[in-house]
N, C-alpha and C positions, 0 to 999 in steps of 0.2 A: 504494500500500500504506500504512494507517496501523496505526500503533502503539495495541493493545487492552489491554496490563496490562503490566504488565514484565515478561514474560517469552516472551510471542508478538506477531507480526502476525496480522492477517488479510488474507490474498490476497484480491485483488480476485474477485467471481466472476463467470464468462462464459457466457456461452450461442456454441452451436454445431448447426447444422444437418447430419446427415448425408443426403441420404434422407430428408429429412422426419422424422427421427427428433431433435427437440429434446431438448436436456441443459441441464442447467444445472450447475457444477462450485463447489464455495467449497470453498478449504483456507485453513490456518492454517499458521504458520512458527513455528518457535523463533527465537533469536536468534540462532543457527547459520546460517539460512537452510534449515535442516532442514524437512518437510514434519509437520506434527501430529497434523493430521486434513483430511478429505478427505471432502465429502458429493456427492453426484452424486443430483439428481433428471432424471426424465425425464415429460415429456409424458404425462396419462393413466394413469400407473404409478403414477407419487411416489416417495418415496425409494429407488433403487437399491443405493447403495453409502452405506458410514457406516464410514471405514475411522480406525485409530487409529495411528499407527505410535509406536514403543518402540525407540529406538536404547540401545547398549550404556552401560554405567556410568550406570546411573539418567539417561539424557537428557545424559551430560554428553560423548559423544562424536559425531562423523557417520556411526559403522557401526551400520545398522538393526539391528533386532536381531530385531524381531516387529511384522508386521503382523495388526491383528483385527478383522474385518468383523462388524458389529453386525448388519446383514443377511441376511449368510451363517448366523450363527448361529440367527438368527432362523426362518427357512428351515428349516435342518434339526432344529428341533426338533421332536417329536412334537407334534401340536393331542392335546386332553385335551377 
C-alpha cells in the first residue's frame, strides 16, 4: 500500500477468477484504514461498481454512514 496525498492510501488492486468471471477491484483508504472508494471492473463489461462510502462526522469517525454507487445511479436513470 503506498501513501497518495495526505489524507488517503490507495489499496493495492487485485484480480480474481471466479468461473471465468474476471474482476479487477482498486479501493482507496483514509487514514483510519476506512474504505473511500471502491471501483470493481469486470471482463467484457467494464466498470461494474464505482462505490463512495461517507462515514459519520464529515469522514472524521469509523461509523459509515452512506454508501453511493455511481453505477447504480447511472443505471437507473431514464436514457433521454
Amino acid at each position: 500500500m503506498g501513501l497518495t496525498s495526505g489524507s488517503s492510501y490507495c489499496g493495492e488492486g487485485y484480480n480474481f477468477d471466479i468461473i471465468e468471471n474476471i474482476k479487477n477491484e482498486n479501493l482507496i483508504y483514509d487514514l483510519n484504514g476506512n474504505i473511500t472508494m471502491l471501483t470493481r471492473y469486470q471482463n467484457e463489461i467494464g466498470l461494474i461498481d464505482s462505490l463512495t462510502y461517507i462515514y459519520r462526522n464529515k469522514n472524521a469517525s469509523n461509523m459509515l454512514d452512506i454508501v453511493n454507487d455511481a453505477i447504480a445511479s447511472e443505471m437507473a436513470s431514464p436514457s433521454t
